[in-house]
C-alpha positions in Angstrom: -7.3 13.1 -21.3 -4.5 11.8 -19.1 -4.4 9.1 -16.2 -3.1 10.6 -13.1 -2.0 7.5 -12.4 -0.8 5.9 -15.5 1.4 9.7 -15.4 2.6 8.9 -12.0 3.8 5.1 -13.3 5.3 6.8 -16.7 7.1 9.2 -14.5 8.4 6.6 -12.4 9.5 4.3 -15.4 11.6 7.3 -16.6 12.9 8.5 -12.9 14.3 4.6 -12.7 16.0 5.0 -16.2 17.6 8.2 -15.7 18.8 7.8 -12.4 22.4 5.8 -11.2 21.9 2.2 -10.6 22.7 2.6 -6.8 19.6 5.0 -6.7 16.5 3.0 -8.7 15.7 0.5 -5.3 15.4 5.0 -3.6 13.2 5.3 -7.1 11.0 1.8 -6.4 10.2 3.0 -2.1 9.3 5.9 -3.3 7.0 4.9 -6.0 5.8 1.8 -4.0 4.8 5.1 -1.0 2.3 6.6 -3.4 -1.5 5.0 -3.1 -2.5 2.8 -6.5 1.2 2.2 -6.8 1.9 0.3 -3.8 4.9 -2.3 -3.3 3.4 -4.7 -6.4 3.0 -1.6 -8.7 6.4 -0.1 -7.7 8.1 -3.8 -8.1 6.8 -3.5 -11.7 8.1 -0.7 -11.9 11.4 -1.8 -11.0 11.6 -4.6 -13.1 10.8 -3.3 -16.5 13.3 -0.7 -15.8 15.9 -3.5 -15.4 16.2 -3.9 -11.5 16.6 -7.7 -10.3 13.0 -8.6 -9.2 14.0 -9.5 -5.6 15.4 -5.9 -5.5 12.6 -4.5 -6.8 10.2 -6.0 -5.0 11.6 -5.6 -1.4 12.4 -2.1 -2.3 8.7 -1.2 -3.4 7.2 -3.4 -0.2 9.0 -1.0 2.3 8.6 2.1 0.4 4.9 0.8 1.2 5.7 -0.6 4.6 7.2 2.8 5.6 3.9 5.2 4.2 1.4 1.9 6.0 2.8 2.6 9.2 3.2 6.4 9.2 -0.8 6.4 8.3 -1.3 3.9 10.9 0.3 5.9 13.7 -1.2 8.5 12.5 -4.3 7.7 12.2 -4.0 6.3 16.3 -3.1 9.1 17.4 -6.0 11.2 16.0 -8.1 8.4 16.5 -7.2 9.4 20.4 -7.3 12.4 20.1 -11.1 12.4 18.9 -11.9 9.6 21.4 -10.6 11.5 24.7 -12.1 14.6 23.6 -14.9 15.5 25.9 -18.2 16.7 24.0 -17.4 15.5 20.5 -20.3 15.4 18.5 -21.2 12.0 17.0 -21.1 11.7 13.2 -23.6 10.3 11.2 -22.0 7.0 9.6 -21.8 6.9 5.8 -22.7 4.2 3.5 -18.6 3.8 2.9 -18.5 3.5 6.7 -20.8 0.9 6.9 -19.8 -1.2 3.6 -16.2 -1.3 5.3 -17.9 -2.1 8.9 -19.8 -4.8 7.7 -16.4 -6.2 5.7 -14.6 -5.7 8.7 -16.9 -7.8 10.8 -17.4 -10.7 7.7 -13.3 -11.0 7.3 -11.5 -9.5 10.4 -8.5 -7.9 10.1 -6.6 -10.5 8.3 -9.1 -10.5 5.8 -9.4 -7.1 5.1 -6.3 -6.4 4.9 -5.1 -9.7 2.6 -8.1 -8.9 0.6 -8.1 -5.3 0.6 -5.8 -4.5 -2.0 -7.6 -5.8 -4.3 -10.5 -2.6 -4.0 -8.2 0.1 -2.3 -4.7 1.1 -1.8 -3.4 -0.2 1.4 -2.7 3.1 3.3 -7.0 3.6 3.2 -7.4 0.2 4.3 -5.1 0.7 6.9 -6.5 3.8 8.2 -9.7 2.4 8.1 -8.8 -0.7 10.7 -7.0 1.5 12.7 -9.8 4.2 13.0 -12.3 1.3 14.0 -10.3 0.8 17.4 -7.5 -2.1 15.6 -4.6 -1.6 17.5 -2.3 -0.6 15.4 0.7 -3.2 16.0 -2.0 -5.8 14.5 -2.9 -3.1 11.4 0.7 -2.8 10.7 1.6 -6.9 10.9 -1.6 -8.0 8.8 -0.8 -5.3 6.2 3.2 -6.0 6.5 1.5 -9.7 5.4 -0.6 -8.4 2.6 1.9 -6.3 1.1 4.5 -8.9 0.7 1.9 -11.5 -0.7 1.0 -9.0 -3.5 4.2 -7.9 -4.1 5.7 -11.4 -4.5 2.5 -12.5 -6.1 3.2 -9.7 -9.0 6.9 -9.6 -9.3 6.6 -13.3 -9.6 4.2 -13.0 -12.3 6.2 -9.7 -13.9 9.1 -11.9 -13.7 8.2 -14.9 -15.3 6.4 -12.7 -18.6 9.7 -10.9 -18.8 11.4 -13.8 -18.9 8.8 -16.1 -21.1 8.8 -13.4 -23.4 12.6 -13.1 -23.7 
């Protein structure tokens, strides 16, 4: 049985080889878009197809820049949407709710957000802060920040394997 992830990554890997060099950084956004990727994966990504690391990892931090802050205005406006609406009926919280809630309130933004990557891809984390009344200039900066920690954090350590290992 197959990994609909570790397919997505394979497919990536082989999009990046077959493609002109001038088109593999398009390749690494787009891979570093798509949720258990993210910018880190899609850096990866990048470099064991041959792409510099810097240019693989600032192409797979936008790529998941760019899908962060489409959720995030997203997720405002139907956040307002719901909020303004007169008469909405109030859902029950689930236990996910509240396990994120009572994160939220331990670490604050910055902390979910630098630590969330680690549990969850960072377009659900962001949709989560933004949901919960973060404005979304804030959601966008702190995950901005987490994404290019992790992202340097793993091209630096793709890097320097590549390279020990050469």
């Amino acid at each position: 049985m197959s990994n609909p992830i570790s397919d997505l990554v394979l497919g990536f890997q082989g999009l990046v080889a077959d493609v002109p060099d001038l088109v593999q950084p398009l390749i690494v956004a787009l891979a570093g878009a798509v949720p258990f990727i993210e910018g880190e994966g899609a850096a990866a990504i990048g470099i064991i197809g041959g792409i510099n690391p810097v240019v693989a990892a600032v192409a797979g931090a936008v790529g998941n820049l760019i899908c962060v802050a489409i959720v995030v205005l997203a997720t405002s406006r139907g956040r307002t949407a719901v909020t303004t609406r007169r008469g909405a009926p109030e859902k029950p919280i689930t236990a996910r709710r509240q396990k994120f809630e009572r994160a939220y309130h331990r670490y604050g933004t910055p902390g979910v957000s630098l630590l969330g990557p680690l549990l969850l891809p960072t377009q659900f984390t962001a949709a989560a802060l933004t949901s919960t009344g973060v404005s979304p200039a804030r959601v966008i900066a702190w995950q901005a920040a987490a994404i290019v920690l992790w992202t340097t954090v793993i091209t630096l350590i793709i890097a320097g394997v590549i390279r020990f290992a050469a």
